[in-house]
N, C-alpha and C positions, 0 to 999 in steps of 0.2 A: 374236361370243360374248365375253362375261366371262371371264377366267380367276379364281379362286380358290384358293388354296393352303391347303391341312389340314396341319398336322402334329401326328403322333403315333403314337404304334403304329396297326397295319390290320393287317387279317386278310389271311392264313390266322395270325399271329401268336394266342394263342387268351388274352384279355384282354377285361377287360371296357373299356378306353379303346381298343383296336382297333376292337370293334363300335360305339363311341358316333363314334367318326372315322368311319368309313365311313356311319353312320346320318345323324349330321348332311351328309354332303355329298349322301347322297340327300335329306335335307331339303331343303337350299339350292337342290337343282337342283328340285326340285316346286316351291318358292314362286316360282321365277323358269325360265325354261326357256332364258333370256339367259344364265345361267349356266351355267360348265363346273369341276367342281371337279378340281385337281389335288392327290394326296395325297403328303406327302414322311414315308416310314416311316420309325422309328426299329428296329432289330433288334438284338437283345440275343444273348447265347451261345448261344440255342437255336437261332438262325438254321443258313443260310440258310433263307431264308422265299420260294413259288412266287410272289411278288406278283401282282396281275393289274394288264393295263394303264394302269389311272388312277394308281396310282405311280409318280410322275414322277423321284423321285429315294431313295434307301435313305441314311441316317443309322446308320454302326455307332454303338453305344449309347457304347462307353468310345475311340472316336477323334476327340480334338479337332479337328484340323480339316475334320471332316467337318461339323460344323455353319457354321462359318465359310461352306465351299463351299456347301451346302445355299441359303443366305441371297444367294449372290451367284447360282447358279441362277432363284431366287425373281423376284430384280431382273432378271435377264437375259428371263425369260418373260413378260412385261408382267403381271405378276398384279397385280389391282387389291389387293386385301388378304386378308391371311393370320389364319386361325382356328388357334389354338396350344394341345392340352393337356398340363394341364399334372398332370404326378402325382409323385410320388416313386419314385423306384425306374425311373424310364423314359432318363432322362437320365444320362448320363457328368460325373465330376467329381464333388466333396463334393459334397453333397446337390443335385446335379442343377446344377452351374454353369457346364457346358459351355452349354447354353440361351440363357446372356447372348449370348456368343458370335454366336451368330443370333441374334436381336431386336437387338442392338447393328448391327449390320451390315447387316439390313434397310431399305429406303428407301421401303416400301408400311406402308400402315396398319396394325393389329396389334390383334388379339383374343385375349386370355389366358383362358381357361377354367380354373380353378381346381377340380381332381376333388377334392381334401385340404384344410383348410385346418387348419392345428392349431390348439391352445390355449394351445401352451407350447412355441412353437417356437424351436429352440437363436440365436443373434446371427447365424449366416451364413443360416439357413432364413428368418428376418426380412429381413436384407439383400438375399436372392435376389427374395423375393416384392416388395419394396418396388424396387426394381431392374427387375424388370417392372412395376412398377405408370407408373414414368417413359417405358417404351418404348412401352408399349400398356394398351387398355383393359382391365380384369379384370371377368370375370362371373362368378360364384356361381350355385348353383343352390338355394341357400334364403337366408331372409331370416336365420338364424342362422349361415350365414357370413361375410354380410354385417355384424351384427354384428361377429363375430371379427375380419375386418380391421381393424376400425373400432377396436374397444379392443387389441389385441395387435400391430398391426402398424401404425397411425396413418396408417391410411388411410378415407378416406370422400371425400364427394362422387359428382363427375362421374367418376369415375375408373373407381368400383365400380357394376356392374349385377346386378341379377337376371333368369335365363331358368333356367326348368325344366326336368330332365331330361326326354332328349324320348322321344315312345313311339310304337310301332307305332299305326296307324286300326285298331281292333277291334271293328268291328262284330257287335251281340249276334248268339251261333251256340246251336241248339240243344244245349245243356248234359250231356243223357243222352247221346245221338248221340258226342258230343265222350269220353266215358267211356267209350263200349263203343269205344274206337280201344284204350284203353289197359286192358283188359280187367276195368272197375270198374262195370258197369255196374248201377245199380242201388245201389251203395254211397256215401256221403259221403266227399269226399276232400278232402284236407288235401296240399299242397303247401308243399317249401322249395327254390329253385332258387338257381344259382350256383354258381361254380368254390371246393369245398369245404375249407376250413382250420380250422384250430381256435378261429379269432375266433369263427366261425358262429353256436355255442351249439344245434348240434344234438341235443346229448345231453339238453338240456333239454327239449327234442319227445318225445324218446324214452321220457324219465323219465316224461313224463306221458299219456303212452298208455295205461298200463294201467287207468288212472282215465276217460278218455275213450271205452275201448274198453269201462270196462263197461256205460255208461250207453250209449254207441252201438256195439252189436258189428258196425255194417257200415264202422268210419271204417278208411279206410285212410291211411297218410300216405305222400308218392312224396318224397324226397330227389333232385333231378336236378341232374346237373352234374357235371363232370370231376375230381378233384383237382387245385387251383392246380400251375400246374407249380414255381414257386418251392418250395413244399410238398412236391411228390414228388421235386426233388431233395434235398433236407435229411432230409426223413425219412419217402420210401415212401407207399404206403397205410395206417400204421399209423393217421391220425386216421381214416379208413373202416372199418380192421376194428374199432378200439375200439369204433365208433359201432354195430356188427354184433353184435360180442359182445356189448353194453349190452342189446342188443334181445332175442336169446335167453335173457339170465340173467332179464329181465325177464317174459317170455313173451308177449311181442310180435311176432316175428319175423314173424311171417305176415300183420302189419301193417302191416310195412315194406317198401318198393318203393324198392332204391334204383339208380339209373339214372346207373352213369357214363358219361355222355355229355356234346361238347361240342354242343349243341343247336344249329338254326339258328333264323332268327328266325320262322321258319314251324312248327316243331316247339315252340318256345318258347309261342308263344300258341295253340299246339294245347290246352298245358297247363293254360295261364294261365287257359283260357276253360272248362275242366273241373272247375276248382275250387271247391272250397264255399268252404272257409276259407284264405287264404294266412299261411303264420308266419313269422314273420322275428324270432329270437331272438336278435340280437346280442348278443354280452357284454360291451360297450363303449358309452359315451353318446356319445364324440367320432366320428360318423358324421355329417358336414355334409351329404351325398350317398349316394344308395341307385336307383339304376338300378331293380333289381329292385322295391323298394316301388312306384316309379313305376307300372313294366311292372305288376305287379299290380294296384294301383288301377284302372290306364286297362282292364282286361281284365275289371275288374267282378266281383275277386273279395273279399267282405268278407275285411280285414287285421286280425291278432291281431301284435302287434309289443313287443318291448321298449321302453322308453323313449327311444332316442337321437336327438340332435337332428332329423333332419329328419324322423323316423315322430313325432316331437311335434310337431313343425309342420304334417304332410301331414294325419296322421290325426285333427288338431282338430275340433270341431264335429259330432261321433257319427261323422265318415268310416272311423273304423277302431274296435279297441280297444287299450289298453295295458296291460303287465302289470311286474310288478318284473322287472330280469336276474335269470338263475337260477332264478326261481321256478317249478318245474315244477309246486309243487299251483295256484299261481294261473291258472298256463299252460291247466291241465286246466281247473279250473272255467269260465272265457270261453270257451275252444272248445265245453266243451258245450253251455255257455247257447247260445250261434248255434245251434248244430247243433239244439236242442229246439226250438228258435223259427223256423218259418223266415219271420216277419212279419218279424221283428227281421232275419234275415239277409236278407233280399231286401233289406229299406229301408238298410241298412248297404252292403249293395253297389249300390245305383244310387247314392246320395249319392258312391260314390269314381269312378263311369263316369260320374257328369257334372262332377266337380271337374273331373275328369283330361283334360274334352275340348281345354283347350286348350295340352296337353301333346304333342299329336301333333307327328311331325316336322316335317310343311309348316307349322303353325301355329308350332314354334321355328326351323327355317328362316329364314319371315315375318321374327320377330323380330332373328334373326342380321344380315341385310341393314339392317333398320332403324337397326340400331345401326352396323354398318360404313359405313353413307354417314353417318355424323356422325362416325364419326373424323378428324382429322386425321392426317395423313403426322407421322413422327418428327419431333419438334426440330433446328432445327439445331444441334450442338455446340460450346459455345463452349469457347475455349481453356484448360488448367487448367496451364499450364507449354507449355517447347518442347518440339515434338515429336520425337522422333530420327529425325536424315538417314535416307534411304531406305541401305537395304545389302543383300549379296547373301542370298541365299537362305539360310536356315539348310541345314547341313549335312544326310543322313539320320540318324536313330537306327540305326544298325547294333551288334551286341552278339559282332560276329566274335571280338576280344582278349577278350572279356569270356570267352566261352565259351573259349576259347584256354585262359588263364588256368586255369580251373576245371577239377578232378577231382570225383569223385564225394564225395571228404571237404570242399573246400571250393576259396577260391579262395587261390591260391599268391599270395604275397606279392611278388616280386620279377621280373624280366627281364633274361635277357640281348637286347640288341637287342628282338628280337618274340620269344625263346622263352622260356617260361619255364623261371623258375630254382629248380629244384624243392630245390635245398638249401639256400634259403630257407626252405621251409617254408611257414605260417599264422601268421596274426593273426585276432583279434577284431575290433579297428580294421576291416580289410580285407572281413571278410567282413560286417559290419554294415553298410560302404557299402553293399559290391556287393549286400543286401537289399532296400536301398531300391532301388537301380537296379532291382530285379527285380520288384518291384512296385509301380513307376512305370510300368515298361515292359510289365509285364504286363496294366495297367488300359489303356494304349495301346492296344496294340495284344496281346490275347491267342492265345498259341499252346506246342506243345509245349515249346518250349526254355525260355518265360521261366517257364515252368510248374515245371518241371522246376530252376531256377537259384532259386526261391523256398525248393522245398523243402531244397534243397541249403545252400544260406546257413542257414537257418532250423537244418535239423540240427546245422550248426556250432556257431552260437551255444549251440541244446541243450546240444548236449556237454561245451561250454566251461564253463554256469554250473553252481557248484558247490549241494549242496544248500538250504545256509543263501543262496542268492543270489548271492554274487560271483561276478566271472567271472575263468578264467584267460587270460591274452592272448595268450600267442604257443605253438608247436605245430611242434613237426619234423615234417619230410616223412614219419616214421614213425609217425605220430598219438601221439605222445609228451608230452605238455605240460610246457614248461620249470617248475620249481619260482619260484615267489614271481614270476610276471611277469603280476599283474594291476599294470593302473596307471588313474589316475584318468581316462583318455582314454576307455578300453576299455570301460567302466561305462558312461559316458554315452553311447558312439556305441553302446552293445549295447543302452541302454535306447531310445534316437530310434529305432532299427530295428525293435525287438520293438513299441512304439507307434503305428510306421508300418503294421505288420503286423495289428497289432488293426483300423487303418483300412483300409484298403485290402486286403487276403488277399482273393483269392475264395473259399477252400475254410475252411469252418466247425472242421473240424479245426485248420489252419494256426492262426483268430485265436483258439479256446481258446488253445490251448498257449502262442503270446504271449503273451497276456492273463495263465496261469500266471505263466510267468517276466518278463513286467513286473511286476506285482504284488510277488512275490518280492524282484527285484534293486530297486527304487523305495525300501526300509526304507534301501537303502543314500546314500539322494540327501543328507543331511542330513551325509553326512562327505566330498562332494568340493571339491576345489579350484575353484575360477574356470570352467576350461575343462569340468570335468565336470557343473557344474552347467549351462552353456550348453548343453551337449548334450543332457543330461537335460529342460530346460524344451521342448527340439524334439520330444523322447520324448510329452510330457504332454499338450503341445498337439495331435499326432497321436492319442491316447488319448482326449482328452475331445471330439475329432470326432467318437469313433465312440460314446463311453459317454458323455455330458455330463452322466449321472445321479451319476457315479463323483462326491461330493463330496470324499473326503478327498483324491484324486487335484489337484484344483480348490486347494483349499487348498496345499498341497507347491510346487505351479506359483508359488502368489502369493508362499507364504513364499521359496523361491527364486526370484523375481523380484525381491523385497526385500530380500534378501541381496547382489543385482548392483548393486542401484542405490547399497547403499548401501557398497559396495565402489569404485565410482565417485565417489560424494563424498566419501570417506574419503582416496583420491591423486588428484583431478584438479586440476589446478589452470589460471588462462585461459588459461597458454601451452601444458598436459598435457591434454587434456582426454579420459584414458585411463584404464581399470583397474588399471594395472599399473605400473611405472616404466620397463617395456622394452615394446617393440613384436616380437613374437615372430612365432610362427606361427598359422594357420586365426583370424587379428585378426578378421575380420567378424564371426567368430563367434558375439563380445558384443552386438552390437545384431541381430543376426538373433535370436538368441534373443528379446531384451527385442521387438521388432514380433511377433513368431510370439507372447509373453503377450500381448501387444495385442487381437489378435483375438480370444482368449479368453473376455478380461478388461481395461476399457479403465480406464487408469489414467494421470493427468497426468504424475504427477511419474514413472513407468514410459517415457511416450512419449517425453518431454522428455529422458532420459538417452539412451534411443535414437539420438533424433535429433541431440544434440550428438556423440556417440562415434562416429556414420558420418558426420558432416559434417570431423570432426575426421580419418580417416579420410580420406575426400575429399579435404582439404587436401594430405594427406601422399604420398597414392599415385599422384592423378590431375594429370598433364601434358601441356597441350594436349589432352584429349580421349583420352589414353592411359593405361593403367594401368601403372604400373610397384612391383611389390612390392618390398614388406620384403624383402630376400636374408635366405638362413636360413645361409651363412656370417656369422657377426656381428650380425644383428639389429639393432636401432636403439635405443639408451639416450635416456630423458629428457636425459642431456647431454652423449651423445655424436654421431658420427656415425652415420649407414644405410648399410649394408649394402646393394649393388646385388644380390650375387653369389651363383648360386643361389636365383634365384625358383619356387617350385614351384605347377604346378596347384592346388593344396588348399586354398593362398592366394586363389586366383582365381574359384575354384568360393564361397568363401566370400562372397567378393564378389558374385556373383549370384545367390545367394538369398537376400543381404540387403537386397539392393534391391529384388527382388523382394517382399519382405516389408513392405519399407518402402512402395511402392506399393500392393498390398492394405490396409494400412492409412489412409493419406493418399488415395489415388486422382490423387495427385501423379503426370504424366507425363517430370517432371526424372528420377524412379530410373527410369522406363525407359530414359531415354539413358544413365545411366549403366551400366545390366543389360545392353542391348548394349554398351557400351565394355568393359566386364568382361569378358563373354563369348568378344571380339575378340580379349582377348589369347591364344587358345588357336590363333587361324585367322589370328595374324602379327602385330595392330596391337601389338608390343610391344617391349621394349627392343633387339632384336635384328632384329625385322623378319622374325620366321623364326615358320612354323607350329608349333607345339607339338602340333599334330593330324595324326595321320599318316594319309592317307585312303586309301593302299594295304592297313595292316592293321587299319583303324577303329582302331587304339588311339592312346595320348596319349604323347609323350614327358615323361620326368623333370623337364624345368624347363629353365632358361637359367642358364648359366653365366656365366663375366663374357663372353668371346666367342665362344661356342659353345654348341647345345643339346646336354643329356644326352641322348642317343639309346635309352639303355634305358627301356623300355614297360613300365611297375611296376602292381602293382595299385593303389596310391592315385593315383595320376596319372592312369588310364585309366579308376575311377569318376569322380573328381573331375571330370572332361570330362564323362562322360554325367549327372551329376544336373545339370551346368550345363545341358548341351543338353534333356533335357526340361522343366527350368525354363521355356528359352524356346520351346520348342515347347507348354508347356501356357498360357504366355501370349500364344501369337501370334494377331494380331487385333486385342487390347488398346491398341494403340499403337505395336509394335515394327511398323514397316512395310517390308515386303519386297518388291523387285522383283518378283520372281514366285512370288506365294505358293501356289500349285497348281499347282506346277511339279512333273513325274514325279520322284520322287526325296525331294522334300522332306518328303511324307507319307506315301511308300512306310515306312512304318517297321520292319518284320520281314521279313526275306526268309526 
């Protein structure tokens, strides 16, 4: 036997790319019976899911190295090559870029099925799909996707194929027979199936019933299909009862048959093959892909459809009819003409039951095989820089101090030893870390606590900003906030937090109310200093990942990005090649910003500052392979001496997320040796030779002194480690290569 690998969602998951995964591998196994498919699900929050035997292995949706493992599985089961779909919203990571992950990693052939392909897709959705395009082949399922990659993502050739969605063998069933199951016997029915949302354009059906209903008072129309669950967590049955209410103000009701159910594929073309007319009212053009038009054509029911691309593609040549979106009188008129005609409606539906013959599964099956023995195995990868020495396994993400730290108002700002030192108080700084840790961590690996530490941080910051947008920054242990202690730090790390927030939040409430108060505090980006505008550019950049429509947001990023550079050539000089005349604290900070505009918005003379001010950087910090910081006793004058003494985390966490950044941009594997040497310095490779990571109470000590560490466990030292460490846990695979990368422990990440 062949083995075969699927990956993608599978049922009982209730998706329409589950049933199409399951469907095509009973394809593959009818066109060939040498074949054995093995499916690797993907499971999102709704899980756990009872999978049945053929899944071979489960993919949580937001844990990265479960794709990594997924791929080394793959390679381990002699599977000759893997079918991969591909949609948005399935995959972990900005817009689904855990994925590379596996396809990078795999060593058997590769089939990318493309469910989506946009029109107007953001520089990283580009970069993703072009990025597969190198790993494996891409198939489309109309010839106007095929287009799309071609002009919008500069792909064509060998690369790109067409195979149509595939459909149930529906062999013609008596018609009336099929009606009286569903108690219509005798009546004309009108069919719209699918897991129900507001794209649908059901109400447009609806609107136009009463006109159809007078000229045919026997049409009934059935609505079948479950509410999307993404839909009923966000917002209920409310687009069901609208669509309910619509029907009775109308005096339709008795019209309507709506049937929330998740159908099986036997109940489905029970339907399919009962139908006079099927409608498919989308309210959008950019539809490359339509399952259900498929399913309808192949089941021989004449199709009334909106204009979007592939019902203008399927249904050319008289196979269907089309109408303008929204128009429900034009909706009415075509439905009845069929319904009066039924010359016209017979000859309309054999024309789409013989298009569609060779749509069936085994017949794309067929095709899936043909195509797979013409792929070749991945490239081999040639070298893009040196790779970094193997080293021990990254530490776990554990959030013990973290939670330690934190009360119900927020996270305390100081430590004695591991206890906190609550007459310390708060900060803004602190709790704006510890946010992003909490929804870094919580896209990781989600569960009660980091749940829980989102809303908490998020509250803080609430509270903190004042109406008109500032924030106040520091806060006694008796929720008191000091008078006049906003400072230009505390803006920017509240503004990166609340932007991170708008990106990554899972609860729709949470990225409102960011979105609020980034909007808001943002009036203020235009009066910070150096460091608050680096901060802010991290804010915008996470903001226009999630809203890339948000223009003015777009502009603010560039104009402060133009402001750094040109702050930069204002004091740099060849032996300074600095912003500033001193070398202070959180230094990375400047070229992490200016890479993180990069991917935005690619700009020379932007990269080019980048790239000098962390080579310059380089220069200064790194010896033999070690990092050794600025001390923030004394700091380092253009002409004076550095400062060894007192080196602190914040420094160092700086350091690797701009290397990080810097690699995402370049694809240069140099900043990843240096993102582990960074790293290092928290687990001993540093001036002292001593941990700064204390693995008894997960948290970070204070920094190094001239010869000895700070022992107290603060909150900026104990974020500043964890955004390091899911830096590199969200890039591992990439090129950081680890002894044992699936070793218990390493990707245990929440206990």
């Amino acid at each position: 036997m062949r083995r075969v690998a699927l990956v993608g969602t599978y049922p009982p998951r209730r998706c329409g790319i589950a049933t199409f995964t399951r469907d095509l591998a009973a394809g593959i196994s009818a066109a060939d019976e040498h074949v054995r498919p093995m499916a690797v699900a993907v499971t999102d929050g709704g899980g756990p899911y009872d999978y049945p035997d053929e899944v071979g292995y489960e993919i949580r949706q937001g844990t990265k190295g479960d794709y990594a493992r997924a791929a080394e599985l793959i390679n381990y089961k002699d599977v000759r090559w893997v079918s991969l779909q591909h949609e948005y919203g399935i995959f972990g990571g900005d817009d689904g870029a855990y994925i590379l992950d596996l396809l990078s990693a795999l060593r058997v052939p590769t089939i990318v099925t493309l469910h989506t392909v946009l029109d107007n897709p953001s520089d990283s959705q580009r970069t993703i799909v072009q990025k597969m395009a190198k790993a494996a082949r891409l198939v489309v399922m109309s010839k106007v996707a095929s287009d799309l990659l071609s002009r919008r993502y500069e792909l064509r050739g060998a690369s790109v194929h067409i195979i149509p969605h595939g459909i149930p063998d529906m062999a013609p069933r008596d018609q009336s027979e099929l009606k009286a199951r569903f108690g219509v016997r005798g009546h004309r029915m009108l069919l719209t199936f699918g897991l129900l949302g507001p794209n649908k354009g059901i109400e447009t059906v609806i609107r136009a019933l009463p006109a159809i209903v007078a000229a045919c008072p026997d049409a009934v129309y059935f609505v079948v299909g479950a509410t999307h669950p993404a839909v009923i967590r966000q917002y209920g049955e409310a687009y069901r009862t609208t669509l309910e209410r619509e029907a009775e103000r109308l005096g339709v009701r008795d019209h309507v048959v709506f049937r929330d159910q998740y159908v099986t594929t036997d109940e489905l073309c029970n339907y399919l093959q009962a139908t006079d007319v099927f409608v498919s009212p989308y309210l959008n053009e950019a539809q490359v892909t339509s399952g259900a038009l498929s399913y309808a054509m192949g089941a021989g029911a004449a199709v009334v459809s909106t204009p979007y691309w592939h019902a203008k593609e399927l249904l050319a040549d008289g196979r269907g009819r089309l109408v303008p979106f929204a128009d429900s009188t034009a909706l009415a008129t075509t439905i009845t003409s069929l319904l009066e005609t039924p010359a016209e409606l017979g000859r309309v539906r054999n024309l789409a039951y013989e298009f569609t013959r060779a749509f069936t599964w085994s017949r794309v099956g067929e095709q899936y095989l043909r195509l797979a023995a013409d792929v070749p195995g991945p490239p081999a990868k040639a070298p893009r820089g040196p790779k970094p020495p193997r080293a021990s396994s990254l530490p776990e993400l554990r959030l013990d101090h973290l939670v330690r730290l934190t009360d119900d108002t927020g996270i305390i700002q100081h430590a004695t030893f591991s206890v906190p030192a609550r007459e310390s108080g708060y900060c803004v700084d602190d709790n704006a870390r510890a946010l992003i840790v909490a929804l870094h961590a919580d896209r990781l690996a989600s569960s009660p606590v980091t749940t829980r530490l989102v809303s908490t941080y998020l509250g803080f910051l609430h509270l903190a900003q004042t109406r008109e947008g500032r924030f106040r920054n520091l806060m006694s242990y008796n929720r008191s906030f000091a008078a006049d202690s906003a400072s230009e730090d505390c803006t920017g790390r509240a503004l990166w937090a609340l932007g991170t927030a708008v990106q990554l939040a899972s609860d729709e409430g949470q990225r409102m109310l960011a979105r609020q108060m980034f909007e808001r505090g943002l009036g203020f980006a235009t009066e910070l200093g150096p460091r608050g505008t680096a901060l802010t550019m991290l804010g915008i950049g996470n903001f226009l990942a999630a809203r890339p429509e948000v223009a003015p947001a777009a502009a603010i990023l560039r104009a402060l990005a133009q402001r750094l550079c040109q702050q930069y050539r204002d004091r740099a000089t060849p032996e300074w090649r600095w912003f500033e005349p001193t070398l202070t604290y959180d230094n990375a900070l400047f070229p992490l910003a200016l890479w993180r505009a990069q991917r935005v918005e690619a700009d020379p003379a932007t990269r080019e500052v980048a790239r000098q001010s962390l080579e310059f950087l380089e220069q200064i910090c790194f010896h033999d392979g070690r990092l050794v910081l600025i001390g923030n006793n004394g700091w380092h004058s253009r002409s004076g001496t550095r400062s060894d003494s007192d080196e602190q985390p914040i420094d160092a966490a700086a350091f690797v997320l701009a290397f990080r950044a810097a690699y995402l941009v370049t694809d240069d594997h140099r900043y990843l040796g240096r993102m582990r040497e960074s790293f290092a310095w928290f687990l001993g490779a540093n001036r002292l030779g001593a941990s700064v990571y204390d693995p008894a109470t997960a948290g970070c000590r204070d920094g190094l002194g001239v010869a000895a560490l700070n022992l107290n466990q603060g909150a900026e030292s104990t974020v500043s480690y964890l955004l390091s460490l899911i830096a590199m846990l969200e890039l591992a695979g990439e090129g950081l290569e680890y002894a044992d990368p699936g070793a218990a422990g390493t990707e245990r990440l929440l206990q």
